[in-house]
Biotite code that builds the C-alpha atoms (Angstrom):
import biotite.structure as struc

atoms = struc.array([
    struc.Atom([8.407, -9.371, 15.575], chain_id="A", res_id=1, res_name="UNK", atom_name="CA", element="C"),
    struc.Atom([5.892, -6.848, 13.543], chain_id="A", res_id=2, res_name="UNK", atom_name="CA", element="C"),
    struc.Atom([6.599, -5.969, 10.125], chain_id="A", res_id=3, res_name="UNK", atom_name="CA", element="C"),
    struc.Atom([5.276, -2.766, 8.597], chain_id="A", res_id=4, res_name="UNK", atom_name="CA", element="C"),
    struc.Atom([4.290, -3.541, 4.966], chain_id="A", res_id=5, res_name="UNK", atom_name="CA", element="C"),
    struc.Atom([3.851, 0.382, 2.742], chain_id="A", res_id=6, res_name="UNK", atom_name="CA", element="C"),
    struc.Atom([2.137, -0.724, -0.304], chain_id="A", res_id=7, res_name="UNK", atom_name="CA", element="C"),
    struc.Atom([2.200, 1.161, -3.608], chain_id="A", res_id=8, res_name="UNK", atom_name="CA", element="C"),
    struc.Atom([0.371, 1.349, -6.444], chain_id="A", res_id=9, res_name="UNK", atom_name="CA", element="C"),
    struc.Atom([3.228, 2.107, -8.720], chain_id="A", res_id=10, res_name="UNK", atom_name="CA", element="C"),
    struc.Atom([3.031, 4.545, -11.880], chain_id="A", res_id=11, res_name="UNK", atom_name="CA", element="C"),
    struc.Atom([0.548, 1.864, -13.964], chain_id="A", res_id=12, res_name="UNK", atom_name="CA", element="C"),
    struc.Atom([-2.084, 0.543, -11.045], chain_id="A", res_id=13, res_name="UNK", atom_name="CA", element="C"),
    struc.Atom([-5.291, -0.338, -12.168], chain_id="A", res_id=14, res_name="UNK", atom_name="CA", element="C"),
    struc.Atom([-6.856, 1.922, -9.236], chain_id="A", res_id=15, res_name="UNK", atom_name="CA", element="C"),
    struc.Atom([-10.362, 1.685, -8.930], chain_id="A", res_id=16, res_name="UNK", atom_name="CA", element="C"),
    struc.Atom([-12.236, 4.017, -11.062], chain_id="A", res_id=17, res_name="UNK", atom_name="CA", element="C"),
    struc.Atom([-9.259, 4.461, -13.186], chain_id="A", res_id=18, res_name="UNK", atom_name="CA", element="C"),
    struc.Atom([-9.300, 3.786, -17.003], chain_id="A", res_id=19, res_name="UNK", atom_name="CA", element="C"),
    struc.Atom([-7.121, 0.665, -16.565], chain_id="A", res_id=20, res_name="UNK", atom_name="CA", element="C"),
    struc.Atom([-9.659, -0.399, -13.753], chain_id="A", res_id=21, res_name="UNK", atom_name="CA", element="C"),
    struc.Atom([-12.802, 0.069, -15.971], chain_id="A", res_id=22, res_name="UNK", atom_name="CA", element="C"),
    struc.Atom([-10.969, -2.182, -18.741], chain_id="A", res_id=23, res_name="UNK", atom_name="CA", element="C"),
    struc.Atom([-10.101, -4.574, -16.229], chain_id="A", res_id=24, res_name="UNK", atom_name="CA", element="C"),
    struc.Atom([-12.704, -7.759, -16.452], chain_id="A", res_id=25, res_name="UNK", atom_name="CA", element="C"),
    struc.Atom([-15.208, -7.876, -13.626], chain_id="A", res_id=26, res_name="UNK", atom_name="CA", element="C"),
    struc.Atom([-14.071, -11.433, -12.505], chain_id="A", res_id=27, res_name="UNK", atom_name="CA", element="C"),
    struc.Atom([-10.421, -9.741, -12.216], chain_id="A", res_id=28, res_name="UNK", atom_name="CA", element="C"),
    struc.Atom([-11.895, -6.525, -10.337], chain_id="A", res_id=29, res_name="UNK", atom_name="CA", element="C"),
    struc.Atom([-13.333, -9.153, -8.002], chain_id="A", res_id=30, res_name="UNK", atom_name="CA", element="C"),
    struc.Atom([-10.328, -11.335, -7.818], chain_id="A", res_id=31, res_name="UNK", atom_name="CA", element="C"),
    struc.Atom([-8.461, -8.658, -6.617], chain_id="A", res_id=32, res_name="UNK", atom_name="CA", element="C"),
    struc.Atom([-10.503, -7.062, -4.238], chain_id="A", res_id=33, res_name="UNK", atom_name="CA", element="C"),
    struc.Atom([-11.068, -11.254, -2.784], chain_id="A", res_id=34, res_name="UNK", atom_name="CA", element="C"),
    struc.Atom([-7.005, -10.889, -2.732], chain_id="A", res_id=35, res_name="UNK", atom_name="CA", element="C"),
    struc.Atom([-6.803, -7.744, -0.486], chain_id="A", res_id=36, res_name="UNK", atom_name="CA", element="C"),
    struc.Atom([-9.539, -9.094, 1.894], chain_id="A", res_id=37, res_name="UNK", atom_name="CA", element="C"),
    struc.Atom([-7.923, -12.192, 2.287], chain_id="A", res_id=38, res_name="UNK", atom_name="CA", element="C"),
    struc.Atom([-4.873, -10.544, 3.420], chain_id="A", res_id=39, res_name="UNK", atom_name="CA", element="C"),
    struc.Atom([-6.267, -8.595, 5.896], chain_id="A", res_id=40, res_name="UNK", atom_name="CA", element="C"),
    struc.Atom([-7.677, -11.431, 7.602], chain_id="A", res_id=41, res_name="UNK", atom_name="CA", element="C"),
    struc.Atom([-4.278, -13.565, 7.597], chain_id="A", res_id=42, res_name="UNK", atom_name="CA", element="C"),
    struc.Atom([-3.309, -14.635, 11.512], chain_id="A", res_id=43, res_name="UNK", atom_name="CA", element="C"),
    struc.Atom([-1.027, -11.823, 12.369], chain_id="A", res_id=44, res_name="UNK", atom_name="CA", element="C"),
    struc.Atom([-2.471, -9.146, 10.103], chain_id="A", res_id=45, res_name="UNK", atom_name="CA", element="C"),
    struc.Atom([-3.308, -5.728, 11.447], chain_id="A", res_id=46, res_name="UNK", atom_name="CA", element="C"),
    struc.Atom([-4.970, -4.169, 8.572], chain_id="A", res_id=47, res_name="UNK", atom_name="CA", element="C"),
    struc.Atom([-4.146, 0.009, 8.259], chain_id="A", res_id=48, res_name="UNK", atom_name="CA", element="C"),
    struc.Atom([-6.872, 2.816, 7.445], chain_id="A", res_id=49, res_name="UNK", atom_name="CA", element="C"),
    struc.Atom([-7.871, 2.834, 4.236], chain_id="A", res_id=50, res_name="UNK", atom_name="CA", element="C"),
    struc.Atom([-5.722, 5.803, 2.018], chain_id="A", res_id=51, res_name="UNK", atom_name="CA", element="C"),
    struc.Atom([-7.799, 7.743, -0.388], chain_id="A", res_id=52, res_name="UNK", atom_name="CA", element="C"),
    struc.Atom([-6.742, 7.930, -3.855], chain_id="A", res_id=53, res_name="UNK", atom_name="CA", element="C"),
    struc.Atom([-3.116, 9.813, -4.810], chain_id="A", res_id=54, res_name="UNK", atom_name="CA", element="C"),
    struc.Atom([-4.337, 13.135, -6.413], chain_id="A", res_id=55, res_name="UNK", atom_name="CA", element="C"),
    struc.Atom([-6.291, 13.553, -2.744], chain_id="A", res_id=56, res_name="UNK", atom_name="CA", element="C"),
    struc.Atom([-3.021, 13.659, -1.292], chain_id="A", res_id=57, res_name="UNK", atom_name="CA", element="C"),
    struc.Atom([-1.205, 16.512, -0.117], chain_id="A", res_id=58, res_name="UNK", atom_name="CA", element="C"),
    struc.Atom([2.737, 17.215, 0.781], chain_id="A", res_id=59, res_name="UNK", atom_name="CA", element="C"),
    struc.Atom([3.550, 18.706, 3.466], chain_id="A", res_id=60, res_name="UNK", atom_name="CA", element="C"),
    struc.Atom([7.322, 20.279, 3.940], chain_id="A", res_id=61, res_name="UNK", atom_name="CA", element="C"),
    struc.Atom([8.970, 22.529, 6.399], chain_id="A", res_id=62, res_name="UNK", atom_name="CA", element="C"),
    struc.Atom([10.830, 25.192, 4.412], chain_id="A", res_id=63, res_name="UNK", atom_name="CA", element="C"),
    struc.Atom([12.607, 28.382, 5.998], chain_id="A", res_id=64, res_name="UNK", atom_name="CA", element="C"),
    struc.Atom([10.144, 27.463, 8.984], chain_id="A", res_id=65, res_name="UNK", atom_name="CA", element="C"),
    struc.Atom([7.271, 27.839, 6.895], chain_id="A", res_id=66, res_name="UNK", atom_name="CA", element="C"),
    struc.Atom([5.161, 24.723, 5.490], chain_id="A", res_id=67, res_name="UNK", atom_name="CA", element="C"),
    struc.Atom([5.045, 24.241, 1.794], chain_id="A", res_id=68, res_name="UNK", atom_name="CA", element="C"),
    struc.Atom([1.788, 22.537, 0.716], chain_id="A", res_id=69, res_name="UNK", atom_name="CA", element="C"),
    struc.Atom([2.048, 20.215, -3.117], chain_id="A", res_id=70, res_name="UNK", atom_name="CA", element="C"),
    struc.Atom([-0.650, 18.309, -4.165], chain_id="A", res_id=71, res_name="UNK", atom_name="CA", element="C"),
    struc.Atom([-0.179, 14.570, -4.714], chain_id="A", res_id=72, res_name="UNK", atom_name="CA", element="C"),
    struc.Atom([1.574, 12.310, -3.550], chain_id="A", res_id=73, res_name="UNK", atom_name="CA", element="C"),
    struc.Atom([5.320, 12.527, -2.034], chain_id="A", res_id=74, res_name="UNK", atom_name="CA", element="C"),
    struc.Atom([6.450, 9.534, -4.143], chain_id="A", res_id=75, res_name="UNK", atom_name="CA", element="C"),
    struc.Atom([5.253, 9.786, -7.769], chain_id="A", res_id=76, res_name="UNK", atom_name="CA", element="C"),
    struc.Atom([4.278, 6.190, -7.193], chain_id="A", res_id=77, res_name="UNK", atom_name="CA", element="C"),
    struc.Atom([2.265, 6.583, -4.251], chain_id="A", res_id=78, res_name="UNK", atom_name="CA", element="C"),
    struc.Atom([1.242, 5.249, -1.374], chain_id="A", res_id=79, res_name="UNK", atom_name="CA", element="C"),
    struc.Atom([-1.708, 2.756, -1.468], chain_id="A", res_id=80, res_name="UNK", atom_name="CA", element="C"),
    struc.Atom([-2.093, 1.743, 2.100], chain_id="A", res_id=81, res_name="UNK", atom_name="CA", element="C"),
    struc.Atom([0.045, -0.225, 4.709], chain_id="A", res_id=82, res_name="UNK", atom_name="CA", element="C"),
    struc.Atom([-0.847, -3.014, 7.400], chain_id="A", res_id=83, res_name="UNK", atom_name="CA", element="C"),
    struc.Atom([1.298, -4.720, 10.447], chain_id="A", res_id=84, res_name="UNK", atom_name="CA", element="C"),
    struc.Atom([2.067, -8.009, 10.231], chain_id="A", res_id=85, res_name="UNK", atom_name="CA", element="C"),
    struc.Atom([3.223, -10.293, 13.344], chain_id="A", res_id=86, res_name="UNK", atom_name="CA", element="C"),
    struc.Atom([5.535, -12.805, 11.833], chain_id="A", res_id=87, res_name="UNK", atom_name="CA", element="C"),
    struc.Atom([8.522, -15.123, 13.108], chain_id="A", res_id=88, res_name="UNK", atom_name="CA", element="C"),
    struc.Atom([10.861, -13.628, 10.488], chain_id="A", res_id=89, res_name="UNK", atom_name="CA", element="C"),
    struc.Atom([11.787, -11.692, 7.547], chain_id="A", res_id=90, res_name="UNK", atom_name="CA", element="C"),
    struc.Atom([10.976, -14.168, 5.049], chain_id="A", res_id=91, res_name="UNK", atom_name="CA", element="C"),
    struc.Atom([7.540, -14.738, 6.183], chain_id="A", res_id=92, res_name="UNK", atom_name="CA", element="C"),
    struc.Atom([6.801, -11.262, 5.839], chain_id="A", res_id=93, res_name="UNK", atom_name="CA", element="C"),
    struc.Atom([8.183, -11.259, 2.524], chain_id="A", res_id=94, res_name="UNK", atom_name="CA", element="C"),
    struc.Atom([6.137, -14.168, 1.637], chain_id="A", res_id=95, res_name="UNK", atom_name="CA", element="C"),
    struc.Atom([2.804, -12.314, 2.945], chain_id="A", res_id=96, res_name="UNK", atom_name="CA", element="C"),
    struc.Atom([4.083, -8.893, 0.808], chain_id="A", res_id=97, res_name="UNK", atom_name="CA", element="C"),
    struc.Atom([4.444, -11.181, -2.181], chain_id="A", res_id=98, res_name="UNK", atom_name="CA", element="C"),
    struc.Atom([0.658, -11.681, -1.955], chain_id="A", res_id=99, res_name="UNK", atom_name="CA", element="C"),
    struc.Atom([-0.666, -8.540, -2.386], chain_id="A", res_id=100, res_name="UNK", atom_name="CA", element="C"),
    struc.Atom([-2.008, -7.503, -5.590], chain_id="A", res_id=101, res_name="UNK", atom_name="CA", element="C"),
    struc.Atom([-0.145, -4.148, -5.749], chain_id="A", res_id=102, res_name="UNK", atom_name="CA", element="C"),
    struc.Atom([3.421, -6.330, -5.887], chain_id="A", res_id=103, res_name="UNK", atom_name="CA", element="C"),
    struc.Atom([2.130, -7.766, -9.283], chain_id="A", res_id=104, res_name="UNK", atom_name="CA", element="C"),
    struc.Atom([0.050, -4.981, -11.179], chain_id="A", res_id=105, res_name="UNK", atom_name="CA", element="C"),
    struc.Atom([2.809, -2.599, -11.463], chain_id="A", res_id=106, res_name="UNK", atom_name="CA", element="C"),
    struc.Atom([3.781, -1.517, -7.906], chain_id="A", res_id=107, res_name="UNK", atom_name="CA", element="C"),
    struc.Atom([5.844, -2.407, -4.995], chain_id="A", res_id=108, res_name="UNK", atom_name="CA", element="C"),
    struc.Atom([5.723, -3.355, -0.988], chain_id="A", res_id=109, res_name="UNK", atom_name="CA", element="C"),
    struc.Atom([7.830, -2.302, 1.456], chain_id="A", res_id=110, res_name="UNK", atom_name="CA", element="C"),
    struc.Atom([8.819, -4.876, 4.034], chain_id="A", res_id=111, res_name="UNK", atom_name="CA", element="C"),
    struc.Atom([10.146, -2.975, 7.233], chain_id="A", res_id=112, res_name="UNK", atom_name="CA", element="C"),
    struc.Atom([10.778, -4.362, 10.934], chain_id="A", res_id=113, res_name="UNK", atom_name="CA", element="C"),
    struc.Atom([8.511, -2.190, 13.320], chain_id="A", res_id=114, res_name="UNK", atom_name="CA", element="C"),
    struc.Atom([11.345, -0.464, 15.627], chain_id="A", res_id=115, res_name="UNK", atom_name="CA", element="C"),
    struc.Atom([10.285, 1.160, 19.439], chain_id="A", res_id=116, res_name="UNK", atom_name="CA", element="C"),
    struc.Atom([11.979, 4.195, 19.696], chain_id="A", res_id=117, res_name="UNK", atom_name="CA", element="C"),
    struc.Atom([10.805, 5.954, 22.573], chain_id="A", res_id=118, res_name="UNK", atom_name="CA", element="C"),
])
């Protein structure tokens, strides 16, 4: 079965360029850029596009029939990218979303089963 995993930062990430980032020690900026890419190359992985940065978001919404345009993110945590993940069960893609450095610097993953709708 796939898995969809939405990964965000959370309100706190240490996002690259950020202040938290820049206080971050090199070997740790390294450590968790080595995290991401190992991901991404785990058997079953389907890596997504890479997202820009929140405040280059916009939000779009339908209101009277006429879009409404915010800038930033929908969630005030924001989305920091997603990938597919071809796993036996649940739990395994649980275990893979428990590896990614968002999960542990202040944000979350979202584990969802891929559905075909139409």
């Amino acid at each position: 079965m796939k898995y969809v995993l939405l990964i965000y930062q959370g309100p706190t990430p240490p996002l690259p360029g950020s202040d938290r980032w820049k206080a971050l020690p090199e070997a740790e900026q390294k450590a968790i850029y080595a995290d991401y890419k190992e991901i991404t190359k785990a058997t079953g992985v389907t890596p997504g596009l890479p997202l820009g940065l929140p405040n280059a978001a916009r939000t779009v919404r339908v209101r009277n029939g006429k879009p409404e345009v915010k800038n930033g993110t929908y969630l005030t945590e924001g989305a920091g990218g997603y990938l597919v993940f071809e796993a036996e069960s649940m739990e395994d893609a649980i275990a893979l979303a428990a590896r990614i450095p968002a999960a542990r610097l202040g944000g979350a993953v979202e584990v969802r089963p891929a559905e075909q709708y139409w």
